[in-house]
PDBQT receptor file of N, H, CA, C and O in Angstrom, charges set to zero:
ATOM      1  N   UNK A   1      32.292   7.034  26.051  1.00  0.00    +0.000 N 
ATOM      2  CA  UNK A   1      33.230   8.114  26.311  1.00  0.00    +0.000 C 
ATOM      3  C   UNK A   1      34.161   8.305  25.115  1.00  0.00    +0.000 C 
ATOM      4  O   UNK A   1      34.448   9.449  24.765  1.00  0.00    +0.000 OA
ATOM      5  N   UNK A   2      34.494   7.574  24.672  1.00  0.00    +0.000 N 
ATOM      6  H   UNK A   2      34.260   6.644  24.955  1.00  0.00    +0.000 HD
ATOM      7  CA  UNK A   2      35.351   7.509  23.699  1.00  0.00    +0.000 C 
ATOM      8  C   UNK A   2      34.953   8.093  22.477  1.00  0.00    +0.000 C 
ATOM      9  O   UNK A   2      35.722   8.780  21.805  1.00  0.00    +0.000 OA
ATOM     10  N   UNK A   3      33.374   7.767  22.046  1.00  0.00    +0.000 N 
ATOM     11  H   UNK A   3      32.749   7.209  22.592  1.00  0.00    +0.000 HD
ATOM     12  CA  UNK A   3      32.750   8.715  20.553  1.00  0.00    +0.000 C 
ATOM     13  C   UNK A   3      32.583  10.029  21.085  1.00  0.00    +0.000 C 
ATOM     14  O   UNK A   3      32.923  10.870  20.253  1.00  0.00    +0.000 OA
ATOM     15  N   UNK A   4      32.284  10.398  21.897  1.00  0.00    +0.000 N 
ATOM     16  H   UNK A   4      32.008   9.714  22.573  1.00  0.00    +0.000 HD
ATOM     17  CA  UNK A   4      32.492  11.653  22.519  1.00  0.00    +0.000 C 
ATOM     18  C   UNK A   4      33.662  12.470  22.266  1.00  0.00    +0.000 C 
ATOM     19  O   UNK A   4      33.816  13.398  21.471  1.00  0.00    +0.000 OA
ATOM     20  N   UNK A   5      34.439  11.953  23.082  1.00  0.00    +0.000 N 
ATOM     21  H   UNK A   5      34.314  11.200  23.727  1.00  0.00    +0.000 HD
ATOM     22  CA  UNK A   5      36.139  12.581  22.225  1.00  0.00    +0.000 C 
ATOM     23  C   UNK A   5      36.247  12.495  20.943  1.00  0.00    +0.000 C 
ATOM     24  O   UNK A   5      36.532  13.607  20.500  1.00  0.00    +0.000 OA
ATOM     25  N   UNK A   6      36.151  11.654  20.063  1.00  0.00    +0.000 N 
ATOM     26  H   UNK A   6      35.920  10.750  20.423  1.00  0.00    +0.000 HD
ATOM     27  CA  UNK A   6      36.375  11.522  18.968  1.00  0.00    +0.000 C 
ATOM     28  C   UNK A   6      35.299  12.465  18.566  1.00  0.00    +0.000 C 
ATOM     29  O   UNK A   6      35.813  13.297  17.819  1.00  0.00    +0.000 OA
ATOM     30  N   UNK A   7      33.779  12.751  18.762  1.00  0.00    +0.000 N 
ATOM     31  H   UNK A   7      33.361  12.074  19.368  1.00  0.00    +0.000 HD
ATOM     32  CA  UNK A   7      33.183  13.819  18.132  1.00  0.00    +0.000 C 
ATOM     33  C   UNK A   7      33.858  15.287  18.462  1.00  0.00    +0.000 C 
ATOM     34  O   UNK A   7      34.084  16.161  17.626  1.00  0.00    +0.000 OA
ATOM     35  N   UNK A   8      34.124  15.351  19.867  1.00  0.00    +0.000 N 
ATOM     36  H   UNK A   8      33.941  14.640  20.546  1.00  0.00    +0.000 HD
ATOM     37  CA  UNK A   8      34.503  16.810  20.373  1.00  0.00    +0.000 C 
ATOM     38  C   UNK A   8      35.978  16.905  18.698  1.00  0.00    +0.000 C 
ATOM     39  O   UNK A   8      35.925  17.594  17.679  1.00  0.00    +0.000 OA
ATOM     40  N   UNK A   9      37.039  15.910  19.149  1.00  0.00    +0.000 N 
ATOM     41  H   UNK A   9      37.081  15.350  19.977  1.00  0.00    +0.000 HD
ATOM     42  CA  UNK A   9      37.756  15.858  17.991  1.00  0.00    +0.000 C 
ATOM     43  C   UNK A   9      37.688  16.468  16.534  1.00  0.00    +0.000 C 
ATOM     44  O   UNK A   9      38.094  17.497  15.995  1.00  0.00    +0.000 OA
ATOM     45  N   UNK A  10      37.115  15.557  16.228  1.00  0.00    +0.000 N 
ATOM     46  H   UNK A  10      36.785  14.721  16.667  1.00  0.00    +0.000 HD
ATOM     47  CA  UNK A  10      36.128  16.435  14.598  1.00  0.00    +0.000 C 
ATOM     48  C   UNK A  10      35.293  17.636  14.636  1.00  0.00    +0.000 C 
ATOM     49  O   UNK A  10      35.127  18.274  13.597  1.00  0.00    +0.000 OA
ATOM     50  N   UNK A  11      34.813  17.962  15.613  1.00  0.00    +0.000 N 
ATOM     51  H   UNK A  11      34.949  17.443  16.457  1.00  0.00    +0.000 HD
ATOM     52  CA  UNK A  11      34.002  18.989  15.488  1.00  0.00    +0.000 C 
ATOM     53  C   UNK A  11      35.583  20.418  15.688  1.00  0.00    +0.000 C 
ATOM     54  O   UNK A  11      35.761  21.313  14.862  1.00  0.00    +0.000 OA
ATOM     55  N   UNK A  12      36.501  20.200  17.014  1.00  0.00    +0.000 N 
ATOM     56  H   UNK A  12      36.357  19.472  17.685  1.00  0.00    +0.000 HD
ATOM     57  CA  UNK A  12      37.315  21.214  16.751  1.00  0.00    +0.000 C 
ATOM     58  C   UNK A  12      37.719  20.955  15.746  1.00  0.00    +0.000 C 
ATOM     59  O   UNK A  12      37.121  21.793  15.072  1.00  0.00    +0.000 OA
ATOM     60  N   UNK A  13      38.490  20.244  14.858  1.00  0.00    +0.000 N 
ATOM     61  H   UNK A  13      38.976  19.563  15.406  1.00  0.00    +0.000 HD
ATOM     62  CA  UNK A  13      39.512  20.203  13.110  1.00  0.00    +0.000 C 
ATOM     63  C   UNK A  13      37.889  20.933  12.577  1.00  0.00    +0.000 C 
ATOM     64  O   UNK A  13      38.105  22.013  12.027  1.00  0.00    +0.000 OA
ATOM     65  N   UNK A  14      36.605  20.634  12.617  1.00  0.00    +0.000 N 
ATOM     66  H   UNK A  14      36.429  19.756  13.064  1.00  0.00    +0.000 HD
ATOM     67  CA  UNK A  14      35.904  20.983  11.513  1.00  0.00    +0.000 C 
ATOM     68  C   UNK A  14      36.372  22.887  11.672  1.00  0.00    +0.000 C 
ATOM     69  O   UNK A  14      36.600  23.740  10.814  1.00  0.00    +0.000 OA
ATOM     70  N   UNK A  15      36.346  22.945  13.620  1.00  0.00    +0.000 N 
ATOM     71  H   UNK A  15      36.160  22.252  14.317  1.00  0.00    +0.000 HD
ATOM     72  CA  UNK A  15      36.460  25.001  13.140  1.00  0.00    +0.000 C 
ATOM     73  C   UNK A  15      37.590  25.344  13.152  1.00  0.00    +0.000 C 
ATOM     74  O   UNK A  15      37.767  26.555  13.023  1.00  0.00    +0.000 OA
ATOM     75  N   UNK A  16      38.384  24.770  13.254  1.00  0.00    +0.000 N 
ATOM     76  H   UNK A  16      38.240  23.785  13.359  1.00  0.00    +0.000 HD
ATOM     77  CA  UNK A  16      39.548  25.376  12.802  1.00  0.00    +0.000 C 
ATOM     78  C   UNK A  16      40.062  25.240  11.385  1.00  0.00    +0.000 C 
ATOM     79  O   UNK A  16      41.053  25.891  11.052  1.00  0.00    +0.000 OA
ATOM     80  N   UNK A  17      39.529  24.536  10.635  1.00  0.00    +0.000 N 
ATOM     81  H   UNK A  17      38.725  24.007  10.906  1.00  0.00    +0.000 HD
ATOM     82  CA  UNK A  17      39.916  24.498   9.221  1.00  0.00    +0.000 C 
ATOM     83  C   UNK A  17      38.548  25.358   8.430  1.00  0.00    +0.000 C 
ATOM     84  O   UNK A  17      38.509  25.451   7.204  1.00  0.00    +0.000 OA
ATOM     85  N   UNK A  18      37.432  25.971   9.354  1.00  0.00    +0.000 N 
ATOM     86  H   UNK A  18      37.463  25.896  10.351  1.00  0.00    +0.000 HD
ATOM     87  CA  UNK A  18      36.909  26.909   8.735  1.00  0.00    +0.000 C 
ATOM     88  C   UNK A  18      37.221  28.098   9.054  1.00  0.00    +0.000 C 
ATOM     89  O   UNK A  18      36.734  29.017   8.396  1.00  0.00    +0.000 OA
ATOM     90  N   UNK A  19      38.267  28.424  10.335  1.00  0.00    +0.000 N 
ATOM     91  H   UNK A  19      38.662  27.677  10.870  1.00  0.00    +0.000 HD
ATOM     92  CA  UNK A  19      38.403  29.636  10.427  1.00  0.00    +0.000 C 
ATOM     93  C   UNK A  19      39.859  30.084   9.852  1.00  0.00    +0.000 C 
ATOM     94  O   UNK A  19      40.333  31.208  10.016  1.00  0.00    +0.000 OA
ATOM     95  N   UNK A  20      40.471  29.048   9.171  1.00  0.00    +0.000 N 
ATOM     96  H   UNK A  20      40.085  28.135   9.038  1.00  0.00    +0.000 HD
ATOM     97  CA  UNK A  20      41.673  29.116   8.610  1.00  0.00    +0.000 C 
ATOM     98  C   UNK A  20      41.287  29.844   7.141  1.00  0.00    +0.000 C 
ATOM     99  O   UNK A  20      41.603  30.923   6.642  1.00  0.00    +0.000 OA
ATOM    100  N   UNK A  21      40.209  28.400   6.570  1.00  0.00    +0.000 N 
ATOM    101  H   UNK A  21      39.952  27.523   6.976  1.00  0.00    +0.000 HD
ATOM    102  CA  UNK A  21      39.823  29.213   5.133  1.00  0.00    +0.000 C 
ATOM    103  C   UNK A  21      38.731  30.605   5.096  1.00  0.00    +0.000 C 
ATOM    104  O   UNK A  21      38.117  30.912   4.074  1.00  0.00    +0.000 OA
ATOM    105  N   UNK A  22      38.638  31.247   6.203  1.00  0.00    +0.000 N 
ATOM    106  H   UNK A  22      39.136  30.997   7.033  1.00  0.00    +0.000 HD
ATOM    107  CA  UNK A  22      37.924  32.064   6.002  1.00  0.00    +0.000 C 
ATOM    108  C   UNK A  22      39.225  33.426   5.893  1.00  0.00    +0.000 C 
ATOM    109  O   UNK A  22      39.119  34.586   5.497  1.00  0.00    +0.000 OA
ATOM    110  N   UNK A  23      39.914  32.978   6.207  1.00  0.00    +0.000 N 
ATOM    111  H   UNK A  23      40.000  32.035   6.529  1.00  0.00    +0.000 HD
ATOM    112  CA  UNK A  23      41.549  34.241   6.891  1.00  0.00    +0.000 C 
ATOM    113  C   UNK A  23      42.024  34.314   5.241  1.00  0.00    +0.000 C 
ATOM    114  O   UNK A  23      42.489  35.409   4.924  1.00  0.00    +0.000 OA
ATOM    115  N   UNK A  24      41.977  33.497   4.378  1.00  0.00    +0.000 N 
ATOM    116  H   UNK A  24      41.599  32.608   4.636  1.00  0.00    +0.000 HD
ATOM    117  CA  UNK A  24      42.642  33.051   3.080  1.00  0.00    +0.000 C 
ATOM    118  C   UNK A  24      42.000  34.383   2.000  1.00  0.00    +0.000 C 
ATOM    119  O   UNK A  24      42.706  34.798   1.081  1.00  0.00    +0.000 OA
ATOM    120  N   UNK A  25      40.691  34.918   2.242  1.00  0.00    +0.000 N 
ATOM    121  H   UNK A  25      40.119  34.581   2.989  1.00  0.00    +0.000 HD
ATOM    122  CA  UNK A  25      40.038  35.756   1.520  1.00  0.00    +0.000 C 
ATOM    123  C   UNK A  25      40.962  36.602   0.768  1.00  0.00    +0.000 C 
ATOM    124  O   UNK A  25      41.843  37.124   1.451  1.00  0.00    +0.000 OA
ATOM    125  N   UNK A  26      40.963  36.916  -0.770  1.00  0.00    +0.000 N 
ATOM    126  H   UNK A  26      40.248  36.492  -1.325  1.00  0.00    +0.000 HD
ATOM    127  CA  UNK A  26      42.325  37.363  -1.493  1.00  0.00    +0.000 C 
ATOM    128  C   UNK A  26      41.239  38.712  -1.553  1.00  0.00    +0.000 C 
ATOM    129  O   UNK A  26      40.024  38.678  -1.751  1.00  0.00    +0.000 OA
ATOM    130  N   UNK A  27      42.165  39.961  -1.298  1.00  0.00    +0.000 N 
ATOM    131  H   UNK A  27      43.152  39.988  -1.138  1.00  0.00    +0.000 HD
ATOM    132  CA  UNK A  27      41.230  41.256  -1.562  1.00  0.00    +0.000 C 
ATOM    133  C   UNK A  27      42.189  42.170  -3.312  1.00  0.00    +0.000 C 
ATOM    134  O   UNK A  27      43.368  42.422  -3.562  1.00  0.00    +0.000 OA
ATOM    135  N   UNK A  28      41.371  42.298  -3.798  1.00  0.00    +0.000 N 
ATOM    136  H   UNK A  28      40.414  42.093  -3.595  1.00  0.00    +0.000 HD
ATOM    137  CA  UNK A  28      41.414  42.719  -5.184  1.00  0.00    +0.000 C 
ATOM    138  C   UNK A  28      42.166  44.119  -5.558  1.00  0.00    +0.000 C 
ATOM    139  O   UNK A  28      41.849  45.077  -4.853  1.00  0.00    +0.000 OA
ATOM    140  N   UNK A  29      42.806  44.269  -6.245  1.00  0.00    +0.000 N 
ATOM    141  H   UNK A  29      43.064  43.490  -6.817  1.00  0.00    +0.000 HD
ATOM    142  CA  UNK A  29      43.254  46.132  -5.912  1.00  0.00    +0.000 C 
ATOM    143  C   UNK A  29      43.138  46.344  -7.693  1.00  0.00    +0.000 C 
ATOM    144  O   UNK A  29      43.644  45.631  -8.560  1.00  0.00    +0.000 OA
ATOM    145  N   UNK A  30      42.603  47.122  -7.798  1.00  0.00    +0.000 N 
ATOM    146  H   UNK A  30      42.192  47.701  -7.095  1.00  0.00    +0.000 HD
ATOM    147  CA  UNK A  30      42.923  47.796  -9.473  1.00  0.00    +0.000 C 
ATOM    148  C   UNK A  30      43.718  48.760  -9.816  1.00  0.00    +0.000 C 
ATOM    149  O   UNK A  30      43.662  49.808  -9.172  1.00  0.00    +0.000 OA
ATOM    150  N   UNK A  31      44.461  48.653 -10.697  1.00  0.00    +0.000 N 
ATOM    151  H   UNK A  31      44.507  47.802 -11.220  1.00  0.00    +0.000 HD
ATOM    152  CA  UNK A  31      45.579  49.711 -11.165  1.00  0.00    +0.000 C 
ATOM    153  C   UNK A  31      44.868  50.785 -11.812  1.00  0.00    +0.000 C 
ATOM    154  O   UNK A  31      44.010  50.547 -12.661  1.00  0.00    +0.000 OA
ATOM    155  N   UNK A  32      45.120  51.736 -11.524  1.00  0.00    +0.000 N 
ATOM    156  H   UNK A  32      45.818  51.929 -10.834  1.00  0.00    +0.000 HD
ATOM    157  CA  UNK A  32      44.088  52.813 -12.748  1.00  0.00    +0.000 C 
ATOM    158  C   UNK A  32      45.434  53.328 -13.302  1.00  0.00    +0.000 C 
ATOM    159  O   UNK A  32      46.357  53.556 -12.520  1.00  0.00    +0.000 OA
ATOM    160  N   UNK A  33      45.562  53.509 -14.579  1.00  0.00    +0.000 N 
ATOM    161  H   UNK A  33      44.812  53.323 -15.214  1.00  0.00    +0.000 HD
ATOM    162  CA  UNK A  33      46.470  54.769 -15.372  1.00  0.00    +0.000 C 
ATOM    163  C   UNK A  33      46.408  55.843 -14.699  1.00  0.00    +0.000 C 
ATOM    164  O   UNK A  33      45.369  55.788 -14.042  1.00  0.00    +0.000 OA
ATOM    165  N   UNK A  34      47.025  56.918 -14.477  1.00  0.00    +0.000 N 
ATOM    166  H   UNK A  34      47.869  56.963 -15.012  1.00  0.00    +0.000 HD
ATOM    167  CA  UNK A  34      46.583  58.247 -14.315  1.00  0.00    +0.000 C 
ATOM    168  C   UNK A  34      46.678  59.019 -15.827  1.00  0.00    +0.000 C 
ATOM    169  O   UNK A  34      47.526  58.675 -16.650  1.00  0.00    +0.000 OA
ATOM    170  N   UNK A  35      45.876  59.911 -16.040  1.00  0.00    +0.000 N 
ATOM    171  H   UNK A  35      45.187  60.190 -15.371  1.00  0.00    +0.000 HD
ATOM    172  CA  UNK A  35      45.801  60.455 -16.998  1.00  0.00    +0.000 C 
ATOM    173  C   UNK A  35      46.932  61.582 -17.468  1.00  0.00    +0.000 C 
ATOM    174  O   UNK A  35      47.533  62.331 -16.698  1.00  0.00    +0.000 OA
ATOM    175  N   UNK A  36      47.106  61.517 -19.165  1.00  0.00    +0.000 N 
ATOM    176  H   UNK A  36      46.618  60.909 -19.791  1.00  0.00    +0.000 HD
ATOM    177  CA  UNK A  36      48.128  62.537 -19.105  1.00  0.00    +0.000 C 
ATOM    178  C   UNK A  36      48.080  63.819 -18.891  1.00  0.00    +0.000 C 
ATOM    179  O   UNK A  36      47.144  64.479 -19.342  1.00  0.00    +0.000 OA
ATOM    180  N   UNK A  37      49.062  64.372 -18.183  1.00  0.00    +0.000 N 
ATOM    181  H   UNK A  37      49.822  63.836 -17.817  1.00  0.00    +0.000 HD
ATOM    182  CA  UNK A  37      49.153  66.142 -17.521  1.00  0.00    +0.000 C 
ATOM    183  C   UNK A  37      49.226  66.963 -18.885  1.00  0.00    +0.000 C 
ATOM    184  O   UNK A  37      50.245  66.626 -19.489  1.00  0.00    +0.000 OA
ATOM    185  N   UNK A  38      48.441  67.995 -19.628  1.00  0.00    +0.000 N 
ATOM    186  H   UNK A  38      47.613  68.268 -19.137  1.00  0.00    +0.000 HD
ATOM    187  CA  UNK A  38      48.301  68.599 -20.579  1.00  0.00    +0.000 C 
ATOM    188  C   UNK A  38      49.423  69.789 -20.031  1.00  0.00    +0.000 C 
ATOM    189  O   UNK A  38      49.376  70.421 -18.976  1.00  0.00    +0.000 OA
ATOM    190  N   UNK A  39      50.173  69.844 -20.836  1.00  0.00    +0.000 N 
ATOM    191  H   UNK A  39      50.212  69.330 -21.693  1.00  0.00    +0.000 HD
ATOM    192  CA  UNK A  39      50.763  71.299 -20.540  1.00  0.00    +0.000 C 
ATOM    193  C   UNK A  39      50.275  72.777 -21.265  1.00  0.00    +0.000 C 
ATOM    194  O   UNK A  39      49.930  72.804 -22.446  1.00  0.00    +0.000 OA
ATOM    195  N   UNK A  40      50.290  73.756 -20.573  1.00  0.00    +0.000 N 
ATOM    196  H   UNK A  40      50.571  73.734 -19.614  1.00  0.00    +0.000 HD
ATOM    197  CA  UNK A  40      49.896  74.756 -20.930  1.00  0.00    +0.000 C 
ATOM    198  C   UNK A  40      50.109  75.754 -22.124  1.00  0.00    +0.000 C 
ATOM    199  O   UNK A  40      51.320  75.969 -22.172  1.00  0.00    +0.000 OA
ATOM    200  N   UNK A  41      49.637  76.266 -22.841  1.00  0.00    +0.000 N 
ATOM    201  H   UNK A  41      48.653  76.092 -22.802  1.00  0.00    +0.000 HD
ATOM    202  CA  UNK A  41      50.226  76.962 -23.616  1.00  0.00    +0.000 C 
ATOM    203  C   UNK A  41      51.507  77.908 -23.209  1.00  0.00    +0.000 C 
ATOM    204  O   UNK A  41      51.563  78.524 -22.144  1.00  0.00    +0.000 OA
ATOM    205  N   UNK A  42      52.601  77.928 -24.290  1.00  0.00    +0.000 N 
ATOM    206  H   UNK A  42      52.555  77.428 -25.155  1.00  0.00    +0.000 HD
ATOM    207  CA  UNK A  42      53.520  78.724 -24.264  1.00  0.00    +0.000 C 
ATOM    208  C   UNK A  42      53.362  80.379 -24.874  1.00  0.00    +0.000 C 
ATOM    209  O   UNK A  42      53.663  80.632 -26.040  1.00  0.00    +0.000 OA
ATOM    210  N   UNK A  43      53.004  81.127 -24.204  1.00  0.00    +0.000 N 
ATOM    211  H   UNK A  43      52.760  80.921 -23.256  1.00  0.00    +0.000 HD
ATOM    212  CA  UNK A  43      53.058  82.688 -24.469  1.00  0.00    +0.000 C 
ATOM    213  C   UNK A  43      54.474  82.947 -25.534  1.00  0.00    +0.000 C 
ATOM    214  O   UNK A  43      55.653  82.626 -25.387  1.00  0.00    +0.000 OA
ATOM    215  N   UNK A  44      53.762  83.664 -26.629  1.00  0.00    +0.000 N 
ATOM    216  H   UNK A  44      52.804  83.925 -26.748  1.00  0.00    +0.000 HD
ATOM    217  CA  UNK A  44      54.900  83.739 -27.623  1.00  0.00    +0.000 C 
ATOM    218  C   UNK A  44      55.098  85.066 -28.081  1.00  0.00    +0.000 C 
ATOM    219  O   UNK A  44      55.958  85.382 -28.903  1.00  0.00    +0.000 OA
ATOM    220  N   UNK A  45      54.188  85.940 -27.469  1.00  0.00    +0.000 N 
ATOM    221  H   UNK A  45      53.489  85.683 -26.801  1.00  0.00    +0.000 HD
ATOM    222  CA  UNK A  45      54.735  87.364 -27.816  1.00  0.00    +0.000 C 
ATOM    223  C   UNK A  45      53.272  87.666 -28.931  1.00  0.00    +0.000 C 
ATOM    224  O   UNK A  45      53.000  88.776 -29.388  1.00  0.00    +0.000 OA
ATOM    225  N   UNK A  46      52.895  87.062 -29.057  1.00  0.00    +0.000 N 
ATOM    226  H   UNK A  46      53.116  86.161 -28.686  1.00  0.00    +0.000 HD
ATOM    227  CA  UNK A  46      51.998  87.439 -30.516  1.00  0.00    +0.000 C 
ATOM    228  C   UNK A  46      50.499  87.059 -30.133  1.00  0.00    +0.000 C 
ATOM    229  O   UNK A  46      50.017  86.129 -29.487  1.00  0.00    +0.000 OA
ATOM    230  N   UNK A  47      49.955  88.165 -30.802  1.00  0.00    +0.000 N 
ATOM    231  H   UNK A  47      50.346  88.921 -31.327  1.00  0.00    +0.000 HD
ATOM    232  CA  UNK A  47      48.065  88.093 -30.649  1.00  0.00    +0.000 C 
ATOM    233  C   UNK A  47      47.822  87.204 -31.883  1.00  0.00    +0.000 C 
ATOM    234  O   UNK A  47      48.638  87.172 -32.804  1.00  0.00    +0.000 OA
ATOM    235  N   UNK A  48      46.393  86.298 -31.887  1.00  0.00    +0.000 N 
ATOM    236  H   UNK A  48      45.730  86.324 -31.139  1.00  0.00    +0.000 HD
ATOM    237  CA  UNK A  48      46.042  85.275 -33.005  1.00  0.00    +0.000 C 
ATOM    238  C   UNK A  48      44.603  86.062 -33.119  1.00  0.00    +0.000 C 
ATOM    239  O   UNK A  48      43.759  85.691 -33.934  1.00  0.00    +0.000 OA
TER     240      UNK A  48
């Protein structure tokens, strides 16, 4: 009776310390630049 408990024992610590390190998963994010806003030409009165 006693290795019994002691297995039931180890076997719960074994899933709970795998369902702990499974929660730990680090998720990744990437920064993107945004690109620079071109401004438009300025109308100056004059044909080219």
């Amino acid at each position: 009776m006693s290795k019994n408990i002691k297995l039931l024992g180890m076997l719960g610590l074994m899933v709970v310390v795998a369902a702990c390190a499974r929660e730990q998963q680090v998720e990744e994010f990437v920064v993107v630049d945004p690109e620079p806003i071109s401004q438009e030409p300025v109308f100056t009165g004059k044909y080219k």
